[in-house]
N, C-alpha and C positions, 0 to 999 in steps of 0.2 A: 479524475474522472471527467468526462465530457459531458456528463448529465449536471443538467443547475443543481443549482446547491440545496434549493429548496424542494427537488425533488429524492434528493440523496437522505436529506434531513427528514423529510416524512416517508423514508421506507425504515429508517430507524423505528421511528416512532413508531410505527403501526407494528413491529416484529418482535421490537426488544426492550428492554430497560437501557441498554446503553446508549449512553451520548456522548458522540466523539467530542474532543477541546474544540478542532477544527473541521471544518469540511467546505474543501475546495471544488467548485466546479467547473462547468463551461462556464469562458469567458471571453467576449468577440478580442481584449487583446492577446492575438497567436504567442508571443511572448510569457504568458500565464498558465499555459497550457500546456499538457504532454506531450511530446517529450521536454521542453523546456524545463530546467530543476526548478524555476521559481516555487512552485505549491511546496515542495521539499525544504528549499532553501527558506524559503521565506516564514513556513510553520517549524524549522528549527529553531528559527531566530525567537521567534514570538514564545517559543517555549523553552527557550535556555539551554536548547539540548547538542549533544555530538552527532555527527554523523551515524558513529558506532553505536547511539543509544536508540539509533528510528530504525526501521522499516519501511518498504514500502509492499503492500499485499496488492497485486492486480492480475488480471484474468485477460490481459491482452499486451504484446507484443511494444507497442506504447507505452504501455506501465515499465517495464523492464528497462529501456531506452532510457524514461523520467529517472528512474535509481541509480541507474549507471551514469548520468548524466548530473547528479547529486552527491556521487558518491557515498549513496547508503545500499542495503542488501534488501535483496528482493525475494521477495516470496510469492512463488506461485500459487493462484486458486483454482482448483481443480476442480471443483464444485462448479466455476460456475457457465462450463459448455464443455462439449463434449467433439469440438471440430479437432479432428484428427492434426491436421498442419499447424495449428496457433498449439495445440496441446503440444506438442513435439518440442516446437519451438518455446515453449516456456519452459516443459520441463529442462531442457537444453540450457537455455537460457539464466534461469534463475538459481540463488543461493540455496533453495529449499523450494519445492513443489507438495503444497497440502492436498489431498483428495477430498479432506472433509474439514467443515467451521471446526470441528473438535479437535482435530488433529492440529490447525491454526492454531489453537487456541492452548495446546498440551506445549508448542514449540514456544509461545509466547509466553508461558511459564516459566519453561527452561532458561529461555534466553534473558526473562527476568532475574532470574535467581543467580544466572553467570554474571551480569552487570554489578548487582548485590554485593555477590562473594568479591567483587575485585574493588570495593569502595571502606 
């Protein structure tokens, strides 16, 4: 995301019980930032994880670029604007396109429980 970290962090707080591991934001080095994989690459590393075990969920054309650029799968958010052109292109664009947090959230089950079964 291009929004600071601490304002990503207090839209958590104020919404949900959950709290990500990580949350990456704007950061003045362009290197750090989407499309570059570092957020990707670099919160793989910190959490011991594959490619194949992340995600990345974003709602702009950027975000897609950042995954494919990380070589992790991307999931569109659907939920969150409704501009015809970036919509297109995401649904286009991405491994999965979600319309709703529940629908994110039923796929991220699934894809939990496939990781599981194969361990």
């Amino acid at each position: 995301t291009l929004s600071p970290v601490e304002m990503v962090a207090s839209h958590y707080e104020s919404a949900t019980d959950f709290r990500p591991d990580l949350i990456y934001g704007g950061d003045p080095d362009p290197l750090k930032v989407k499309p570059n994989p570092f957020p990707i690459t670099d919160a793989l590393a910190k959490l011991n994880l594959q490619a194949a075990q992340a995600a990345v969920l974003d709602d702009m054309v950027t975000g897609v670029k950042l995954a494919r650029n990380a070589g992790v799968p991307v999931v569109g958010a659907g939920w969150a604007h409704n501009i015809p052109a970036v919509r297109q292109q995401m649904v286009q664009g991405c491994d999965a396109f979600c319309e709703t947090v529940e629908e994110f959230a039923g796929l991220l089950g699934k894809a939990t429980a496939a990781l599981q079964a194969q361990q």
